[in-house]
C-alpha positions as CSV (number, residue, x, y, z in Angstrom):
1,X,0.0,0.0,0.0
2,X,2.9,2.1,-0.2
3,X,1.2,4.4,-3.7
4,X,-1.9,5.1,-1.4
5,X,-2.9,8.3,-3.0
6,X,-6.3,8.0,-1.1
7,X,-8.4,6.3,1.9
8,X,-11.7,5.6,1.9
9,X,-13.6,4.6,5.4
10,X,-16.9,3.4,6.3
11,X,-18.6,5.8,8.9
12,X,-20.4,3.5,11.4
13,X,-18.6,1.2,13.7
14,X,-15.3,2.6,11.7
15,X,-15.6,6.1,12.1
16,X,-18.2,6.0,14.6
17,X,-18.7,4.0,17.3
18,X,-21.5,2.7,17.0
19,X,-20.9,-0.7,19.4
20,X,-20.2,1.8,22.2
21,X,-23.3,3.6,22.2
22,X,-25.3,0.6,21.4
23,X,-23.7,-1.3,24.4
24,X,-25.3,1.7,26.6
25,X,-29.0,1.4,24.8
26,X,-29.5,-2.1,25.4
27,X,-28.1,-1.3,29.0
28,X,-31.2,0.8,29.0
29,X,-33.6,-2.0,27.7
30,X,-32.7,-4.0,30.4
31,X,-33.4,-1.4,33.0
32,X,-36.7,-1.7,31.4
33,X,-37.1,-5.2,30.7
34,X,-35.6,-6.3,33.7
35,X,-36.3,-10.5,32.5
36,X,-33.4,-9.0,30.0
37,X,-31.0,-8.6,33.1
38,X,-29.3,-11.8,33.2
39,X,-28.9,-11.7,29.1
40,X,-25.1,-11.2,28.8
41,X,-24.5,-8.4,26.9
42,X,-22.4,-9.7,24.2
43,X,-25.0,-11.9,24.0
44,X,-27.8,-9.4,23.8
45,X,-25.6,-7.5,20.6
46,X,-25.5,-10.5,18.8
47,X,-29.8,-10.8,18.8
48,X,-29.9,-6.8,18.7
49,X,-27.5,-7.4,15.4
50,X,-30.2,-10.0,14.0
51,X,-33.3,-7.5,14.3
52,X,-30.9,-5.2,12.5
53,X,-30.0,-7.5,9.6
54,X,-34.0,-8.6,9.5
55,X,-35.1,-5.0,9.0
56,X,-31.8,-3.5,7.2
57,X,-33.0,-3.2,3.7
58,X,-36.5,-1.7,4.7
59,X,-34.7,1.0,6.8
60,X,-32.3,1.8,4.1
61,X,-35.3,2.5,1.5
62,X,-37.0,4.4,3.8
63,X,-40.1,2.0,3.8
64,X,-39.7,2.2,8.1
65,X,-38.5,4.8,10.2
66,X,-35.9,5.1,12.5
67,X,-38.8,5.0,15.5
68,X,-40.4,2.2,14.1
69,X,-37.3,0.3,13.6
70,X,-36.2,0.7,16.7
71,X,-39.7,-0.9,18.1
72,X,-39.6,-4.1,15.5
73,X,-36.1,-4.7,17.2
74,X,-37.4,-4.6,20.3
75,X,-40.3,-6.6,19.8
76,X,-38.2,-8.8,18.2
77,X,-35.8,-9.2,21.3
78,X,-39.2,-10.0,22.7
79,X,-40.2,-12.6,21.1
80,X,-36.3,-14.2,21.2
81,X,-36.7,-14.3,25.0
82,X,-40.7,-15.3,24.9
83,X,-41.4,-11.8,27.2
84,X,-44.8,-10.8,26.4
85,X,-44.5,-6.4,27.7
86,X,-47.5,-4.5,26.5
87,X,-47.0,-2.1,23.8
88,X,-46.2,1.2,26.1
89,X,-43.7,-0.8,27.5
90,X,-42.1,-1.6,23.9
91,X,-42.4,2.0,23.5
92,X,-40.8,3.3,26.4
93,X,-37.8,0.6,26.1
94,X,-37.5,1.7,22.3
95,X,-37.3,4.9,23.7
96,X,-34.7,4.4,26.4
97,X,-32.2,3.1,23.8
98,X,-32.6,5.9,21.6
99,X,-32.0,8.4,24.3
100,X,-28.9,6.2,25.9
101,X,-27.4,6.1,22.1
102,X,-27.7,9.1,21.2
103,X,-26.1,10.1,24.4
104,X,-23.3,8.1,24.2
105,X,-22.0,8.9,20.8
106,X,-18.3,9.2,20.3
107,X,-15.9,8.2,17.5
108,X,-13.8,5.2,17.4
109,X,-11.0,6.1,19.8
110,X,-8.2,7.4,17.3
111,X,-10.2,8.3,14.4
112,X,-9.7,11.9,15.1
113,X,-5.8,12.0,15.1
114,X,-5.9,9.5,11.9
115,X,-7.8,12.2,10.5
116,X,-5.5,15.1,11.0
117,X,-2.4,12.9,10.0
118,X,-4.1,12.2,6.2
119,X,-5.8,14.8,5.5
120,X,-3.4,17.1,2.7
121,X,-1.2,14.6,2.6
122,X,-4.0,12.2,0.8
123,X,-7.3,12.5,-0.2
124,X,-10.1,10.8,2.6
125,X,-13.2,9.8,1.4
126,X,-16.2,8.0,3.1
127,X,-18.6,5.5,1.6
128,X,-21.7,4.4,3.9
129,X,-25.0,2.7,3.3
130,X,-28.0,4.0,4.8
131,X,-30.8,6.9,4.5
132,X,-29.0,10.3,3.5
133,X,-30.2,12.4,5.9
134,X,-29.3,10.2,8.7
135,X,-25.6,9.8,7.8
136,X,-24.6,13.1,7.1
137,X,-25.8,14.2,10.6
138,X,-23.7,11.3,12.0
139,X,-20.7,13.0,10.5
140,X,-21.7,16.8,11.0
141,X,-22.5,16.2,15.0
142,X,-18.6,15.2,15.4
143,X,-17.3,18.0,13.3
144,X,-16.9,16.3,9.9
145,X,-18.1,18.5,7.1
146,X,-18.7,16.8,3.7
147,X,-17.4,19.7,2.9
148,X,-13.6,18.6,4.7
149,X,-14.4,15.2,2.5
150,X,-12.3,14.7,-1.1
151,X,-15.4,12.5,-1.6
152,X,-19.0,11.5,-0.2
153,X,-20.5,8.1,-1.1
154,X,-24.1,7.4,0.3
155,X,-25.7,4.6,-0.7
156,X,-29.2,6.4,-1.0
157,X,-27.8,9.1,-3.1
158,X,-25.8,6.8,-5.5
159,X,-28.7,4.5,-5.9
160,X,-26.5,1.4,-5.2
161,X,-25.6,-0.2,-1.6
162,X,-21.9,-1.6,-0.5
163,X,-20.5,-4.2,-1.4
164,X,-21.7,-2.9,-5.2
165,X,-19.2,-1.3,-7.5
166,X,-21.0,1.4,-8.0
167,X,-20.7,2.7,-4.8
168,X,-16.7,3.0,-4.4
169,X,-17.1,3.3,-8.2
170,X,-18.8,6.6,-7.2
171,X,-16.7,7.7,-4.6
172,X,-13.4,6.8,-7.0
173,X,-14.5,9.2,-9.9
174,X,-14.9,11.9,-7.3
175,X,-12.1,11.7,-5.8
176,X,-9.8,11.0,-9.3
177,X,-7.7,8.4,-7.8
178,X,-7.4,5.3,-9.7
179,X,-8.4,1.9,-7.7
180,X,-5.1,0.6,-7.6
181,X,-4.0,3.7,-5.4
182,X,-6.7,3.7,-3.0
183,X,-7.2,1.8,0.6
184,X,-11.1,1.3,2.0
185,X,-11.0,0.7,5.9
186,X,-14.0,-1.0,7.3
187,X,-15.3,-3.4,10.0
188,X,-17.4,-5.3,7.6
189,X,-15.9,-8.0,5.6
190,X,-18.4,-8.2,3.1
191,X,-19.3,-4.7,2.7
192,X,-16.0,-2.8,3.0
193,X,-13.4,-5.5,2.4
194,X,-14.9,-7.4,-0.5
195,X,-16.7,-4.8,-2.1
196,X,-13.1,-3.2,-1.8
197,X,-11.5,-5.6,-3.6
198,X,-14.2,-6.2,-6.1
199,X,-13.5,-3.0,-7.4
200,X,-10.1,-3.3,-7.8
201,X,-8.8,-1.3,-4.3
202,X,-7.0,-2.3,-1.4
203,X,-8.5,-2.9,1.9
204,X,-8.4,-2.7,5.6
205,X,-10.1,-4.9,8.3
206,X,-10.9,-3.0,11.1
207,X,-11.4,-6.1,13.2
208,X,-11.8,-4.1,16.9
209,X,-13.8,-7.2,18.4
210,X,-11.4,-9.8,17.5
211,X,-13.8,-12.1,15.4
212,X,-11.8,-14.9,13.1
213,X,-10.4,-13.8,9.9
214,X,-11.9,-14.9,7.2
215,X,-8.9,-14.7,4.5
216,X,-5.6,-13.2,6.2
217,X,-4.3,-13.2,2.5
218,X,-6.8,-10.6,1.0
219,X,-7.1,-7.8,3.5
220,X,-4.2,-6.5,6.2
221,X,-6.2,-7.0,9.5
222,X,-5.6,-3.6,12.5
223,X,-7.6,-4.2,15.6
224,X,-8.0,-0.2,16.2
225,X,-6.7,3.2,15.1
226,X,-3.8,3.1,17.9
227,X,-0.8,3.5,17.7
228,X,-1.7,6.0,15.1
229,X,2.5,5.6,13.6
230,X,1.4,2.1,12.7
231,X,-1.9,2.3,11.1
232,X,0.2,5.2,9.0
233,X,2.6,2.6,8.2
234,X,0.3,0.4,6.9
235,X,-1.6,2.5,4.6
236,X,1.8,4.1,3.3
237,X,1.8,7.2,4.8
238,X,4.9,8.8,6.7
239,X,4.4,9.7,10.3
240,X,5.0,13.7,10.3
């Protein structure tokens, strides 16, 4: 990755921590749902994830709101757990998370200080899937102006979702950096890594939760941002 004339990253759970403040939501569920209070967390996360997956490409076309997403996944943890809560109940624990979440929000520890050593030394773009709206308030809320982006790659604005070409396909033309010369970092292997490689870049796996690699061979693997000299290193880019 030595040429790296650019670096792409995906914005939640890679630029945003989105694990951190979700840890503190379901926290909040089980305040509220208190037969939830012997769940292990990690476990809880890993059913939370499933509701997410079940209702992911309904959110992303807008056919169900953020509110009303956040209820299905509740009632959903429901039903996993056979608890039977009335509806206000649902309401208010869909309610808690949100609040608990939002409060919570940070970036990935390190991501600022990657920032600042990249930026005018190579162009930093982001490519994310979900509703427009929704993402670009992500990034403005911790300082990030599309505006300080080379290039801004959502998938309900390009029409296509990652892993598709046409996504970093997007992102590539406005940045006018050839594939070969750009790195995507991302926590998902499917969407950032393979859709990475599928269109002809190289890729990062930000792997901060230790899960098994698929395919050592294809992607170099960092388990965070820190120390920010050899994340540099690895994307080709002198410390200053």
């Amino acid at each position: 990755m030595s040429r790296t004339r650019a670096v792409l990253f995906d914005l939640d759970d890679t630029l945003i921590d989105f694990q951190y403040a979700r840890r503190h939501g379901l926290r909040a569920v089980q305040a509220l749902l208190p037969a939830l209070v012997p769940v292990p967390l990690e476990e809880l996360e890993l059913v939370h994830d499933e509701q997410l997956h079940a209702h992911y490409l309904l959110t992303l076309s807008g056919g169900l709101s953020d509110d009303a997403a956040r209820l299905e996944r509740v009632r959903g943890i429901c039903r996993r757990y056979r608890l039977q809560p009335d509806e206000w109940t649902v309401a208010q624990a869909a309610a808690a998370y949100a609040r608990a979440q939002r409060s919570n929000a940070r970036l990935v520890p390190g991501v600022r200080e990657l920032l600042d050593a990249l930026r005018g030394r190579v162009k930093i773009g982001v490519v994310t899937n979900g509703p427009s709206t929704r993402q670009r308030r992500k990034l403005e809320r911790f300082g990030i102006r599309p505006g300080d982006l080379d290039a801004l790659a959502i998938s309900e604005e390009v029409g296509a979702t990652k892993p598709a070409k046409a996504v970093f396909a997007f992102a590539l033309a406005r940045l006018g950096v050839a594939p070969a010369r750009a790195t995507m970092i991302g926590d998902s292997w499917e969407n950032d890594v393979l859709g990475a490689l599928g269109s002809g870049m190289a890729a990062v796996w930000l792997n901060r939760y230790r899960r098994d690699c698929p395919d050592a061979e294809r992607a170099v693997e960092i388990r965070g941002f820190e120390p920010l000299g050899e994340v540099l290193r690895i994307l080709g880019v002198r410390p200053l």
